[in-house]
C-alpha positions in Angstrom: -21.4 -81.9 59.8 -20.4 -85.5 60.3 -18.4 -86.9 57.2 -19.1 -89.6 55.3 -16.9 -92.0 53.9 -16.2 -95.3 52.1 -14.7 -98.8 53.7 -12.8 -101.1 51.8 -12.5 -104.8 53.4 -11.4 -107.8 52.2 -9.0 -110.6 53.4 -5.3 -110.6 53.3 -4.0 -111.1 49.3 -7.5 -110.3 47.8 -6.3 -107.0 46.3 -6.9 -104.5 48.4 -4.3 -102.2 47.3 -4.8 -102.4 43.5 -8.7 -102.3 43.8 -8.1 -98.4 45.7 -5.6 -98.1 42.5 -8.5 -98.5 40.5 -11.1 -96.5 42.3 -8.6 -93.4 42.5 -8.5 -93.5 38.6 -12.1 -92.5 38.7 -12.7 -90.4 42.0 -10.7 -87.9 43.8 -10.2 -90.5 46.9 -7.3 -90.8 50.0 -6.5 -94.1 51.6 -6.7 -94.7 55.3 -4.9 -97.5 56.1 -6.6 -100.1 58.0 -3.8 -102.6 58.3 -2.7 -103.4 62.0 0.9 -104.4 60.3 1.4 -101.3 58.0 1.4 -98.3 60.8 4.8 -100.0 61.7 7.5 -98.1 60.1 10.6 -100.7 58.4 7.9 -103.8 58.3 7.6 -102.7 54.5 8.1 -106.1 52.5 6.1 -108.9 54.9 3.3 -106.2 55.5 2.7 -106.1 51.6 2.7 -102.1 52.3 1.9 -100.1 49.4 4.9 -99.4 47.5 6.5 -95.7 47.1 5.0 -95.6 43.6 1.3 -96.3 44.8 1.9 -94.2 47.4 3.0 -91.6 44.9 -0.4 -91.8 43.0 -2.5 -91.9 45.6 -1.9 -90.2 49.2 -2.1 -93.3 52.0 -2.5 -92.1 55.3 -1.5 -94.0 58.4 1.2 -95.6 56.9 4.7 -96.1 58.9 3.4 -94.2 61.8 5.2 -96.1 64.9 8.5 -97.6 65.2 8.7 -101.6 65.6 9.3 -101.7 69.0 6.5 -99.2 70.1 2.6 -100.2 70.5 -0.4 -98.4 69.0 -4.0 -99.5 71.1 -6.8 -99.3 68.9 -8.3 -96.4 70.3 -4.9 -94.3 69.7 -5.6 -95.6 66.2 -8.8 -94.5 65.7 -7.9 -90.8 67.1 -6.1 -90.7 64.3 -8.3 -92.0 61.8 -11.1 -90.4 62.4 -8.9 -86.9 62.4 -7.7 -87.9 59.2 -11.1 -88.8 57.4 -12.7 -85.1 58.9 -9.2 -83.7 57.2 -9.4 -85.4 53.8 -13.4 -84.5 53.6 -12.6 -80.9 54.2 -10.3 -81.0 51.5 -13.3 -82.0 49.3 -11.9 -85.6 48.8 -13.1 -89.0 49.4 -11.5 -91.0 52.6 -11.1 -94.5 51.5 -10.2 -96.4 54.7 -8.8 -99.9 53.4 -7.7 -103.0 55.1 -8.3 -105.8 56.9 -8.8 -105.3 60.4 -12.7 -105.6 61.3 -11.3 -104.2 64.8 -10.2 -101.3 64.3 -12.9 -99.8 61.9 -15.1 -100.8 65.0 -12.7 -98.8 67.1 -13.3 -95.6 64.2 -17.1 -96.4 64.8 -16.7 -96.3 68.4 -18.1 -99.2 69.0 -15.7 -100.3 71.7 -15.3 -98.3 74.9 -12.1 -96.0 75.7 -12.7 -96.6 79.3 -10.8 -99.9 79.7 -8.8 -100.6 82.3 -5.4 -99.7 82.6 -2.4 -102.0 82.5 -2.3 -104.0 85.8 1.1 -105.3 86.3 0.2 -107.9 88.9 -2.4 -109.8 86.9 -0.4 -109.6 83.6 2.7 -111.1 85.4 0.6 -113.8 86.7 -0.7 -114.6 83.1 2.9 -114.4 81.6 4.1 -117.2 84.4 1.0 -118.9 82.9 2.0 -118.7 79.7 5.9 -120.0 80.5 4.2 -122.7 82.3 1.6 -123.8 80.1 1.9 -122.2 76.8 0.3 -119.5 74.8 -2.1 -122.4 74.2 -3.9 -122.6 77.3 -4.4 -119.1 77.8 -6.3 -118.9 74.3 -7.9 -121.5 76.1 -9.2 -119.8 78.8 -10.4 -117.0 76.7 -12.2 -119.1 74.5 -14.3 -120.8 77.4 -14.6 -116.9 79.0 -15.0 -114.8 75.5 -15.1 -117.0 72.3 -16.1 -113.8 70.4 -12.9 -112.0 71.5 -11.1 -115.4 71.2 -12.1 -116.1 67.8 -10.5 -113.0 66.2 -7.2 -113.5 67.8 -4.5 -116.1 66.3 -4.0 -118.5 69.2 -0.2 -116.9 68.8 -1.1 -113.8 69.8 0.0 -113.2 73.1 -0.1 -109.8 73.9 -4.1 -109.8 73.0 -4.6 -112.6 74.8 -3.4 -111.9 77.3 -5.2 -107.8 77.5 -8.4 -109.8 77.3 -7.8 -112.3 79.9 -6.4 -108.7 82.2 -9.7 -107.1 81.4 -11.6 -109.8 82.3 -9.8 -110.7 85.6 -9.8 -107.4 86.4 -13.7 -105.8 85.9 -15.0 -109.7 85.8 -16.3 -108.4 82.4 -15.3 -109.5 79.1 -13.8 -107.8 76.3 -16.8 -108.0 73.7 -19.2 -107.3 76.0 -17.6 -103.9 77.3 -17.8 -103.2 73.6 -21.6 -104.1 73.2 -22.3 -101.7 76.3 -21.1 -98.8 74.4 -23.1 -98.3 71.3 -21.5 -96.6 68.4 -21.0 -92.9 68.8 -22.7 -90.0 66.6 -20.1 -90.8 63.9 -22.3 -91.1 60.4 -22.4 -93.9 58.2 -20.0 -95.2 55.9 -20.4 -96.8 52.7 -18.8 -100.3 54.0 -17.6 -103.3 50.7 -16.3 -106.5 51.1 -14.0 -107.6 48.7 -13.7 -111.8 48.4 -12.6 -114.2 45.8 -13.0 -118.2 45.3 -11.5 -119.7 48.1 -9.1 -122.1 46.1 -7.8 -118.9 44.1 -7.2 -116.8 47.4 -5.2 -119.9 48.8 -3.0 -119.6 45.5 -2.9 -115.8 45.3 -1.3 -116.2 49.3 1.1 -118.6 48.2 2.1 -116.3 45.3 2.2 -113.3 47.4 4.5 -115.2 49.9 6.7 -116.5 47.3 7.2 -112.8 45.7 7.7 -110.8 49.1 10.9 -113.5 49.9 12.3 -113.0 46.2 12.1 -109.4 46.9 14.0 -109.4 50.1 11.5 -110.1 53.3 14.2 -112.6 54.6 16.7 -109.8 54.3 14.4 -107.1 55.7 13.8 -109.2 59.0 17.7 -109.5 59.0 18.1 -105.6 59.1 15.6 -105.2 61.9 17.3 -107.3 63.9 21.0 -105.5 63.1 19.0 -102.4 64.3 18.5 -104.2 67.4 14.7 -105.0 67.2 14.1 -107.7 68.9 11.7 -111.1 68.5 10.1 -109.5 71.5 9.0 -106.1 69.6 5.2 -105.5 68.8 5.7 -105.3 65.6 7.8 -108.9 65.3 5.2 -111.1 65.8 3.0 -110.5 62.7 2.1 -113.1 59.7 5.3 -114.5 58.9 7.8 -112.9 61.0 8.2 -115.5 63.6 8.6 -117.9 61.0 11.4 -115.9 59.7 12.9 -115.1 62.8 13.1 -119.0 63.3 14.5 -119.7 60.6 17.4 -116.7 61.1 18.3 -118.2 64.7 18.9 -121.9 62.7 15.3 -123.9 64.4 13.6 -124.0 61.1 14.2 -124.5 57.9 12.9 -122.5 54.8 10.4 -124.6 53.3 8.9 -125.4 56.6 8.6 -121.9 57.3 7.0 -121.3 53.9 4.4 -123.4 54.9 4.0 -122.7 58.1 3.7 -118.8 57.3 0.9 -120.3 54.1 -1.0 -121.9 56.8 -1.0 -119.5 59.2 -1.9 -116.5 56.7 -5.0 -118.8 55.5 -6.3 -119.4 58.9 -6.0 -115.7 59.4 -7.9 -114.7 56.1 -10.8 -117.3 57.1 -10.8 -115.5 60.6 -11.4 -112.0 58.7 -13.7 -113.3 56.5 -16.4 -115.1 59.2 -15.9 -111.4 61.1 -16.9 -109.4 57.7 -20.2 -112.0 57.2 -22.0 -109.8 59.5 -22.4 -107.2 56.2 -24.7 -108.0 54.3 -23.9 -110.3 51.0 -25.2 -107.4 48.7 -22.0 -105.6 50.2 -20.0 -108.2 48.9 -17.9 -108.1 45.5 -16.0 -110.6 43.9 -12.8 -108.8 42.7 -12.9 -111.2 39.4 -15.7 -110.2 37.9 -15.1 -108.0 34.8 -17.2 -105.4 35.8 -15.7 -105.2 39.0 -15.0 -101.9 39.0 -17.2 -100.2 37.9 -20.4 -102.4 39.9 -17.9 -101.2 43.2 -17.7 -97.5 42.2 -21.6 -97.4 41.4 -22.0 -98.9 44.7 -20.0 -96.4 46.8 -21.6 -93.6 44.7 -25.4 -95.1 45.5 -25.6 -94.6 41.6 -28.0 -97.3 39.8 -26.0 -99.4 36.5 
C-alpha cells in the first residue's frame, strides 16, 4: 500500500520548525527534512537546523546526513526520503516532510526524471571559462533566455545549478524543466501539501531577527571552524544564504554591516522565489501562521476533519 503523508512548506523564517513543534503536541508525527542546507552535517547555526532539544522531542530525519564538502543530487535525496516516509508509516506514525525546497518534494513525487545525463567534463569546463570570463552573471543569463522556469528558482549566485542546467541543455538540446514535464509523477500517492505564509513586512522583520540571533549565537564563529577543518569557500555546502557573505567578511573584503545586509537582501529575494514556486497550490492550502487558531485550522486540515 502506497503511504500517505503530510507536507509542510513555507518560506525561509516563517516558522517551519516551531509550527511541526506544535503539530507533534497533538499527533504522533516524524519530520522529514526538506531543507537543501540542513542534510549538511557542521552548517548547524546559518541553516537554522533544529536544535538538539527539538530534535529530542520530535525525531527529524535527514538531518546532517553529508559532510560539507560532499554533494547530495536531488534524486539521491529523494531515495532517501521516500525510504524514510514508507519507514515512519510502518511504524504507525505520521511523516511530516518540512522545508522549503519546492524542488526536492518534486524530486519525492517523481516528477523529474532520474535519467539525466551524466557529468560531461568538456562542456562543464567550457561553461566554468565562461563563468571566469564573464561572470556567474551571464551564464544565469543564458539560462534564463533557454529555461526561465529553471532559471527562476535558482539565485543568480548559484553556480553549480547553473551551470548542471546549461550541461543538460547543451548536451540533450533539452531543457531542464521540460525533461521534468516528460516524466509524470510516479504511482507515489497523494500527500496532504500546506503552505505556511505571513505579511510580507513581518516576514522581512522576522529575517532580520533571525539573522541578527544566529550571529549572536556564533554563526560568524561556526564558519570560522569549518574553515580550520579545512573546508573550503569552494565546498557545496559553503555557498548557501549567508555563508559567502561571511566567508568575505573572514578573508577582510567586507565588512559586517554590509554583509548583514547583503545576507537580509539576499535571504528575501530567496523567500519571494519560494513563495511564487508554492502559488501553484491552491490558496485554500494556504495558512497564515498568525492567526490564533492556527493550529488547530492546520491540524483539521491535515486530518480532512471539518471545525
Amino acid at each position: 500500500m502506497t503511504p500517505a503523508f503530510w507536507v509542510l512548506l513555507g518560506p525561509t523564517a516563517v516558522g517551519k520548525t516551531r509550527t511541526s513543534l506544535h503539530l507533534a503536541e497533538h499527533v504522533a508525527l516524524e519530520v522529514v527534512n526538506l531543507d537543501s542546507r540542513q542534510i549538511y552535517k557542521r552548517l548547524t547555526i546559518g541553516t537554522a537546523k533544529p536544535t538538539t532539544d527539538e530534535q529530542s522531542r520530535v525525531p527529524h530525519h535527514l538531518v546532517d546526513i553529508v559532510e560539507p564538502d560532499e554533494r547530495l543530487d536531488a534524486f539521491a535525496y529523494a531515495r532517501r526520503a521516500r525510504a524514510c516516509i514508507i519507514d515512519i508509516v510502518r511504524r504507525d506514525h505520521i511523516p511530516l516532510v518540512s522545508g522549503g525546497s519546492g524542488f526536492y518534494l518534486n524530486a519525492i513525487l517523481g516528477e523529474f526524471s532520474e535519467d539525466l545525463p551524466a557529468r560531461n567534463e568538456a562542456v562543464r569546463e567550457h561553461l566554468q571559462r565562461s563563468v571566469q570570463k564573464n561572470g556567474i552573471k551571464f551564464l544565469w543569463n543564458k539560462l534564463e533566455s533557454i529555461d526561465p522556469e529553471t532559471a527562476y528558482r535558482l539565485e543568480k549566485t548559484d553556480t553549480a545549478r547553473i551551470i548542471r542546467a546549461l550541461e543538460i541543455f547543451e548536451v540533450t538540446g533539452e531543457t531542464l524543466s521540460c525533461l521534468g514535464r516528460k516524466h509524470p509523477p510516479k504511482p507515489w500517492g497523494e500527500p496532504r501539501i500546506a503552505v505556511l505564509y505571513l505579511d510580507r513586512k513581518r516576514l522581512k522583520k522576522r529575517i532580520r531577527e533571525r539573522m541578527e540571533a544566529m550571529l549572536n549565537n556564533g554563526w560568524m564563529e561556526e564558519v570560522d571552524g569549518l574553515l580550520k577543518e579545512g573546508y573550503s569557500g569552494d565546498s557545496p555546502a559553503m555557498n548557501g544564504l549567508g555563508y559567502d557573505e561571511l566567508l568575505e567578511v573572514y578573508r577582510g573584503n567586507l565588512d559586517m554591516e554590509s554583509a548583514k545586509e547583503r545576507i537580509c537582501h539576499r535571504t528575501w529575494r530567496y523567500a519571494k522565489r519560494q513563495l511564487t514556486w508554492f502559488r501553484r497550490y491552491p490558496r485554500d492550502w494556504w495558512f497564515n501562521v498568525e492567526d490564533k487558531e492556527f493550529i488547530v485550522k492546520l491540524l483539521a486540515y491535515f486530518q480532512a476533519v471539518e471545525i
